[in-house]
C-alpha positions in Angstrom: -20.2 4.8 -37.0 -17.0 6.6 -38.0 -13.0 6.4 -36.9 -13.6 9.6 -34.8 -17.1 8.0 -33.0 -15.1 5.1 -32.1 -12.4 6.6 -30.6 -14.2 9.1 -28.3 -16.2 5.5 -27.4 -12.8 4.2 -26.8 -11.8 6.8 -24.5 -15.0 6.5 -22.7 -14.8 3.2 -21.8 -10.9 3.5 -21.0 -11.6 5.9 -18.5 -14.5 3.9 -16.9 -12.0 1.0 -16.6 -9.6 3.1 -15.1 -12.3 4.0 -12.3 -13.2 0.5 -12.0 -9.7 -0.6 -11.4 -9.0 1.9 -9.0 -12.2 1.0 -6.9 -11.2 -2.1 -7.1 -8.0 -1.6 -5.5 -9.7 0.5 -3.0 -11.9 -2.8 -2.2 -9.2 -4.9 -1.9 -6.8 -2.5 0.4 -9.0 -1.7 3.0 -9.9 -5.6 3.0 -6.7 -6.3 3.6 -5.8 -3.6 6.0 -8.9 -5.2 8.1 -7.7 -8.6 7.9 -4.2 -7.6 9.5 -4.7 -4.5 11.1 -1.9 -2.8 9.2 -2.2 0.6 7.8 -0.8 3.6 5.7 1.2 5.7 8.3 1.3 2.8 11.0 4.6 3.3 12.5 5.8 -0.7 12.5 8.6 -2.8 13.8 9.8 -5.6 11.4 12.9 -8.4 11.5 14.1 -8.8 7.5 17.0 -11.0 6.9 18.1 -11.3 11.0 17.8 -7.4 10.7 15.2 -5.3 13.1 14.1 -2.9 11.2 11.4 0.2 12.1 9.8 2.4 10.0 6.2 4.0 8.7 4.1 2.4 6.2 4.2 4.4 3.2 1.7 2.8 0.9 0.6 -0.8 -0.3 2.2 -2.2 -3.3 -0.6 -4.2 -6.0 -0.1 -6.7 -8.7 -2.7 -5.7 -11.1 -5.9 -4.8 -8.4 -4.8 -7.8 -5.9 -2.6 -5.7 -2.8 0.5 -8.1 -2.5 2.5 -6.4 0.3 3.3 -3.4 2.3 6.3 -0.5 1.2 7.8 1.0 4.4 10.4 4.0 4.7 12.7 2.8 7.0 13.9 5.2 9.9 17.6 6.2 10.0 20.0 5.5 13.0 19.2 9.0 14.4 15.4 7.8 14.4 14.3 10.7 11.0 12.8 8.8 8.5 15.4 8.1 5.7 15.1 7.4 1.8 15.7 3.8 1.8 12.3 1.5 1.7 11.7 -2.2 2.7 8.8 -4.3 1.0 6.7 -6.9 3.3 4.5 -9.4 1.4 1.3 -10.0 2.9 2.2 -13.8 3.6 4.7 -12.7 6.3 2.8 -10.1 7.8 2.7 -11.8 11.1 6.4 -10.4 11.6 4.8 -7.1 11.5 4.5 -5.4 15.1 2.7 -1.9 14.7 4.1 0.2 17.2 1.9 3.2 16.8 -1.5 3.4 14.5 -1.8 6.5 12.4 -4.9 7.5 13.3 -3.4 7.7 16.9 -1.3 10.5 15.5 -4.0 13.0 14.7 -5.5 13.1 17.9 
């Protein structure tokens, strides 16, 4: 086996890992959507430092494949959803109130 052999075998296996990883955090995201109930594009109604705060959930944040929290866009005063995000861990989802599902949108 040559340099060139090993690298190709190298990329091969980098890219399989890659797809592992991302199944993986596939797995784990829609396990933990289950457990709470909480969703991508669930409009939600949170309290962060004495603060309500309201907003869409934009995507789920991971440390390595394990999902560690929620990333919402927070809404603006006027009620448009503004550039300014909030992060929720999973340990304190329970002061998480969704408002309106996502799938409830489409309908």
């Amino acid at each position: 086996m040559n340099i060139v052999q090993l690298k190709e075998d190298e990329q091969k296996l980098r890219a399989l890992l890659s797809e592992n990883l991302e199944k993986q955090k596939e797995i784990n995201a829609s396990e933990l959507v289950e457990k709470y109930g909480i969703n991508i594009g669930d409009t939600v109604e949170f309290i962060k430092w004495g603060k309500q705060k309201t907003g869409i959930v934009k995507r789920i944040e991971f440390y390595d494949t394990t999902p560690y929290g929620y990333i919402v866009g927070l809404f603006n005063s006027d009620g448009k959803l503004g550039k300014k995000e909030s992060q929720i861990s999973k340990y304190h989802t329970d002061l998480i109130k969704v408002i309106k599902k996502a799938s409830d949108s489409k309908e």
